[in-house]
C-alpha positions in Angstrom: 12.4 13.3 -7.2 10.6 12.3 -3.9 7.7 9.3 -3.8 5.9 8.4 -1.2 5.9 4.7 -0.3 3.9 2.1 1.9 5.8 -1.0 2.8 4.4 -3.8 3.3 7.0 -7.3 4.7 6.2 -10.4 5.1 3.7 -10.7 1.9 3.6 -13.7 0.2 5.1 -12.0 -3.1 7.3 -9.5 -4.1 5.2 -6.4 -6.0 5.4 -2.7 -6.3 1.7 -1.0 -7.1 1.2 2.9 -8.3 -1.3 4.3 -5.7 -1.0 7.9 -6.9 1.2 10.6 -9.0 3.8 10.3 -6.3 3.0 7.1 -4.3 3.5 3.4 -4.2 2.7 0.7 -2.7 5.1 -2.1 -1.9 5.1 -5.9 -1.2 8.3 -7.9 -0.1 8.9 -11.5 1.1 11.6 -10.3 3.5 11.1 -9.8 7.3 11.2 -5.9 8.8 13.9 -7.4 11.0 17.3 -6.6 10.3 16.5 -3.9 7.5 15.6 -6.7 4.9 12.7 -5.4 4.3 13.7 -1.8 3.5 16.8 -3.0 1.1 14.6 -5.3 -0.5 12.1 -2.7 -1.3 14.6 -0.2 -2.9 15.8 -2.6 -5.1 12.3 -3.8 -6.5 11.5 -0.3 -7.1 14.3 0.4 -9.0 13.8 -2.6 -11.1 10.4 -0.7 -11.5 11.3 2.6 -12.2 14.1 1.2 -14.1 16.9 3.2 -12.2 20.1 1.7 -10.8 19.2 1.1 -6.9 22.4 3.3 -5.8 20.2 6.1 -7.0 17.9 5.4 -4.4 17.6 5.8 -0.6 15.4 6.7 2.1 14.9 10.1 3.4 12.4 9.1 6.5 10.4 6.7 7.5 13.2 3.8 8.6 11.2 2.0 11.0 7.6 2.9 10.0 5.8 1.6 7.1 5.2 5.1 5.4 8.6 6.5 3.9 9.7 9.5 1.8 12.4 8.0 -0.9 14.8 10.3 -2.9 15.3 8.9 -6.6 18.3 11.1 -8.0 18.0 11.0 -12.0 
């Protein structure tokens, strides 16, 4: 399954938000610098989506806030 996502670091809380069918929107504490942010927000939506967050990763979208994430069931 692929879901849209917009990141957003450096918020003051952690928090994952349904935008749409296929899109979210994403919070995280964490800095862009260093990929914290990114790790960070693939392991808040898994806690989510209640998947184990090795089922997740990014398909595109590394260093922009937009990204297409793969979920494998």
């Amino acid at each position: 399954m692929y879901l849209k996502l917009h990141l957003t670091p450096s918020a003051k809380r952690d928090l994952v938000t349904r935008v749409g069918a296929d899109k979210f929107a994403v919070q995280v504490k964490e800095k862009a610098a260093g990929n914290m942010a990114n790790k960070r927000a693939l392991n808040i939506l898994a806690e989510h989506l209640r998947v184990p967050p090795a089922n997740i990763r990014i398909m595109s979208g590394h260093h922009t806030p937009h990204k297409i994430v793969f979920i494998r069931q």
